[in-house]
C-alpha positions, 0 to 999 in steps of 0.5 A: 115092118118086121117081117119085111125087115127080115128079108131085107137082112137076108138081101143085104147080107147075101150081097155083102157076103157075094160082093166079098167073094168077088173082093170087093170092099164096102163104101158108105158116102152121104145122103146128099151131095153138091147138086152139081155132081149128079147134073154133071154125072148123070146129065141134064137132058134125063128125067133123073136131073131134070124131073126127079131130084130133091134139090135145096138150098143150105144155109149159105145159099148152096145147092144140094140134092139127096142122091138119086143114085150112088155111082157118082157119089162113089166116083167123087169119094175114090177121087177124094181120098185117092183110091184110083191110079193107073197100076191099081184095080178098086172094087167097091160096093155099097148098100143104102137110100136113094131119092127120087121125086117120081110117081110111086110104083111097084117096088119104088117108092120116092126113098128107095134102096139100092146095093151096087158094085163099082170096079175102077181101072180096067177096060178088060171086057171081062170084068164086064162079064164079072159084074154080070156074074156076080149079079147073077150068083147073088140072084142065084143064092136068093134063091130067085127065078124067071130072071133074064139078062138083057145087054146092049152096048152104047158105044163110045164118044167115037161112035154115039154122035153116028148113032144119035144121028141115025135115030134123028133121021130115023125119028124126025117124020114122026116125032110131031105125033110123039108125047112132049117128052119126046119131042124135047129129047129128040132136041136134047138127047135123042137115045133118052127117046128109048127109055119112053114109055108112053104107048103112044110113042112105042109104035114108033120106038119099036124099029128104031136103029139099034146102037150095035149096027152102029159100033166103032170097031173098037167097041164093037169088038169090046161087045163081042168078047163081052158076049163071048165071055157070058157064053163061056160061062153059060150065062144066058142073056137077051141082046136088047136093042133098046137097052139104053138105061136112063143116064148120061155117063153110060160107055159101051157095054149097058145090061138089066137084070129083069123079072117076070114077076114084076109088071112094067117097071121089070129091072131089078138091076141094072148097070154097065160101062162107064169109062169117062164119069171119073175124068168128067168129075176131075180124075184121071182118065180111069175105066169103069164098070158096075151095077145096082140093084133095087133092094124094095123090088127084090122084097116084092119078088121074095114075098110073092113067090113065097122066098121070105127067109125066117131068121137063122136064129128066131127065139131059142129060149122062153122063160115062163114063171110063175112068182115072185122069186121065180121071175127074179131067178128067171130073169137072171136066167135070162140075162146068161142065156143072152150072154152066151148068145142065145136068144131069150126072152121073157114075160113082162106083162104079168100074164098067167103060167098059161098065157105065157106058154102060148106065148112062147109058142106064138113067137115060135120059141124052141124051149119053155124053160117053166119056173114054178113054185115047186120046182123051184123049191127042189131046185129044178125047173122044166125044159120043155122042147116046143117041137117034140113036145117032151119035156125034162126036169133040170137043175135050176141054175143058170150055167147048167141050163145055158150047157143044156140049151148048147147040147140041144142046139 
């Protein structure tokens, strides 16, 4: 709706703005891609591939899926157009729809939208931090609190299989009294177990093994600078040992940005390391990182604690009049204020001098330039400031009420 859609251009606009402070550029990649990348990407053991994508056939009988989520279409559009080699760092961020066929939700619904940002090319724990602190600055510009950083490190492919070893022995006495869903992760990808969130299930998840006790050295020092970075810059964070996030080509460092005034489904965004994604879609071997956030939960967060943004510039300039020949002048007053780009409107439903004074006041004009007959006949007009309530008589013709709205402004 309207006023919702005013806080959405803040959102947007802010994130552009702080995503280039950060250099990265925009991207924009379509709706809907070959169903096999987001199976091969994100994996066929989540929920995301397995329960909650919209998958149809084309008319020549291809499979394609309206995108759940952005990294991988990103990834195949660097690789596509060759923007990824060896001596180069691409950053990259992007701002749009996603799909999932999931139960609706506070802030998500089955189209939802998600900014994010994807930086190729470096293995530098501090572009980790980076992505943490941009997301943060951005937070911190929206005006935002009662926000808290959750991290944790997955591993690598050195180190996972003695982690997901580690959970099987630790789940296996009791996976029986788990839901369904469990019991096929526990089969397929055991780490997915840690994303349930079934009551019954969470007695159990709650002391499972936590993927740091499990670290190769390698990563475990890659987490380590990670943390040094984030408290070197006084980022305050949570170690969240359950923090797996719910897709496959996670690497290494993995952080959530959580609100406490949201319920359950908290995360308002999300992301981490994902070194082997651009070599698994046919690139080269190519590190990355990055993040997304979820822009309907961010409205929900502004509106209840009263953040929502009035527009930088609402209507300046209303024009009231009052016959014939003052609407004409009026409207031709209109389309100057307009082209100099000042915000106008204007009466076309016929309404009396009165009604178009409140009016103006409704959609909170700053000025009521009033067009009657007899102002109109000594080639004056009034300008009436809304907030002082003062008012002044002017030369009606455009170019002088144009200067005098600048003057004001």
């Amino acid at each position: 709706m309207p006023e919702e859609a005013k806080i959405w251009q803040n959102i947007e606009k802010i994130f552009a703005e702080t995503a280039e402070i950060y250099n990265f550029q925009e991207i924009r990649t379509p709706v809907f891609e070959s169903t096999e990348l987001f199976s091969r990407s994100i994996g066929g053991s989540t929920d995301i591939v397995s329960k909650e994508m919209y998958t149809f056939q084309d008319k020549k009988g291809r499979s394609l899926t309206l995108r759940p989520e952005e990294t991988a279409s990103v990834v195949r559009a660097a690789i596509e157009n060759n923007l990824l080699n060896r001596d180069k760092l691409t950053k990259l961020y992007y701002i749009g729809a996603m799909f999932r066929y999931e139960r609706p939700q506070a802030g998500r619904q089955r189209q939802f939208h998600q900014a994010g940002v994807e930086a190729f090319g470096s293995d530098d724990p501090l572009i980790d931090v980076e992505m943490i602190e941009l997301a943060e600055q951005f937070f911190r510009t929206l005006g935002l609190k009662d926000l808290e950083i959750n991290i944790n490190s997955v591993g690598c492919r050195e180190c996972r299989p003695v982690y997901t070893k580690n959970l099987k022995d630790y789940f296996s006495s009791n996976i029986n009294s788990m839901c369904e869903d469990c019991k096929h992760r526990y089969e397929t990808n055991p780490l997915r177990i840690l994303d349930c969130k079934e009551p019954g299930c969470q007695q159990f998840i709650e002391n499972a093994p936590a993927s740091i006790d499990s670290l190769c050295e390698p990563c475990k020092n890659h987490f380590e600078k990670v943390i040094g970075g984030l408290k070197a810059d006084g980022i305050k964070y949570q170690i969240n040992n359950r923090l797996v996030r719910g897709i496959d080509y996670y690497t290494k460092t993995t952080f959530e940005v959580v609100s406490k005034s949201l319920g359950a489904q908290n995360a308002v965004c999300g992301g981490g390391r994902y070194d082997k994604l651009v070599e698994e879609l046919g690139g080269s071997a190519t590190p990355a990182v990055g993040f997304a956030l979820g822009i309907e939960r961010l409205v929900g967060i502004l509106k209840s604690e009263i953040l929502n943004p009035k527009s930088e510039q609402g209507i300046i300039l209303y024009i009231a009049t009052h016959g014939d020949e003052s609407r004409s002048l009026g409207f031709k007053i209109l389309n100057a204020a307009r082209n100099s780009k000042i915000s106008a409107e204007f009466d076309y439903l016929g309404k009396s001098l009165k009604s178009q004074m409140k009016d103006a006041d409704r959609i909170g004009a700053e000025f009521v330039l009033i067009l009657g007959e007899e102002e109109l006949k000594n080639g004056k007009a009034i300008l009436r400031n809304m907030k002082s309530k003062v008012q002044e008589e002017v030369t009606c013709d455009a170019p002088t009420i144009v200067q005098r709205l600048r003057q004001a402004k």
